[in-house]
C-alpha angles and dihedrals in degrees: 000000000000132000120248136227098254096052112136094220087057100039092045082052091236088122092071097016088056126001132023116251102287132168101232100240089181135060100234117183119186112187132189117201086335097311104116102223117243126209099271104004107145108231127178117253095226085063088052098055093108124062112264120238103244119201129208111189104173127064117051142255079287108062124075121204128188114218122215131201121194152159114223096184114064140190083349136348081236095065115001100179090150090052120178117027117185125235108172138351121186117180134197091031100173109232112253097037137066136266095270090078087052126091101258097222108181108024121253108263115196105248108240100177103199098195132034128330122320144203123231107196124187121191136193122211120173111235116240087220141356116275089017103122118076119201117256111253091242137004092233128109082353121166128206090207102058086037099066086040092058091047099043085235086132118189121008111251094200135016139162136166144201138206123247124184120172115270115242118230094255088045095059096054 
């Protein structure tokens, strides 16, 4: 099945930024306080401070998938040179449950964008094997790419991201 043009990974430039072209095999739902996120909707960070539950239907009580959360555009979309900075990674998540019953590997950080609008991309692999996927040793200038490289995970079966700006202080009251 090919994308097509009018895909929101592609149009919001995740798909090259972030992740290799890939035909989601996997449901995937991430929701924040009871809203299910969708590719390129803006949130405030102060309604993303918890971790989202983040639901895989698909797969079975066999399979095992590792979720990634990452932010493609530091320290700004403009000029990304730190691209990408990690935000959460859970690992052996069973097919068919949420991330609650994965190994939260690298702990959930709120996402504060300082500049500009960012994107806040979450992507599901499905892991070869259990206890397969080691953390990455900083969050830091991480790449999902390479990531999943380093850890035989091969293509994302599911992926969506949302939009993050900084609150202004009248915003927040």
């Amino acid at each position: 099945m090919a994308r097509s043009i009018a895909d929101p990974l592609l149009v919001g430039r995740v798909i090259g930024d972030v992740l290799d072209p890939f035909t989601p095999t996997i449901k995937m739902s991430v929701i924040y306080n009871n809203k299910q996120v969708c590719n390129g909707y803006e949130y405030y960070p102060s309604a993303v401070t918890a971790k989202p539950r983040v639901e895989v239907n698909g797969g079975d009580m066999r399979s095992f998938f590792t979720l990634v959360m990452t932010d493609p555009d530091v320290p700004g979309p403009s000029d990304p040179y730190l691209r990408e900075h990690l935000h959460w990674i859970v690992t052996d998540i069973p097919g068919t449950t949420d991330a609650t019953f994965g190994r939260e590997v690298v702990s959930y950080e709120i996402p504060k964008p300082n500049i500009g609008i960012h994107r806040f991309v979450f992507v599901l692999f499905k892991q070869k094997r259990r206890q397969s996927v080691s953390p990455p040793s900083s969050r830091d200038c991480f790449n999902t790419r390479s990531f999943a490289a380093d850890n035989d995970l091969g293509l994302p079966v599911a992926a969506v991201f949302f939009n993050a700006q900084r609150e202004t202080a009248a915003r927040r009251r």
